[in-house]
Residue, then its C-alpha position, 0 to 999 in steps of 0.5 A: x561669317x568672316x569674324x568666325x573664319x577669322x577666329x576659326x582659322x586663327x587667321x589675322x583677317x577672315x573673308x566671307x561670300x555669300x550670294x546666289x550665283x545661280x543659274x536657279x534659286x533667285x527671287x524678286x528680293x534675292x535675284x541671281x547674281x546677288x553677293x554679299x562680302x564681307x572682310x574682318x581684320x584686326x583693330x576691328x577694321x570690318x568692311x561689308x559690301x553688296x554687290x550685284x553681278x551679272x553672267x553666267x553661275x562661274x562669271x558670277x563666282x569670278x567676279x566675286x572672288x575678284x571683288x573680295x580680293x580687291x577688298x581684301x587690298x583695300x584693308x591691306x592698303x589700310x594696314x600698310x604703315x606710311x613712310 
């Protein structure tokens, strides 16, 4: 998903979320609270997380946005030249 928003948007990185947030559709396998973030930037410089939030359906949609955008630092950090 995030290599197709990337390509789609002709962007130079592409985030993707993707998880139940709830209040209903969890199972055993895919509880609620269950999200997965992945990010692609250039230089094939991927990264893929899972994470499991807990709360209400907007505290887990907060904290995922929280979470991709503290990923999207962290390939941003990576991009960064060094002085």
């Amino acid at each position: 998903m995030a290599r197709g928003a990337r390509k789609n948007a002709g962007a130079d990185i592409g985030v993707a979320i993707t998880g139940v947030a709830g209040p209903q559709g969890g199972t055993k396998n895919k509880p609620v609270g269950l999200v997965f973030i992945a990010l692609a930037g250039p230089g094939g410089r991927e990264r893929a997380r899972r994470y499991e939030f807990h709360g209400p359906r907007e505290a887990v949609r907060q904290r995922a946005t929280t979470a991709a955008l503290a990923l999207l630092k962290e390939v941003l950090d990576d991009l960064a030249p060094t002085a």
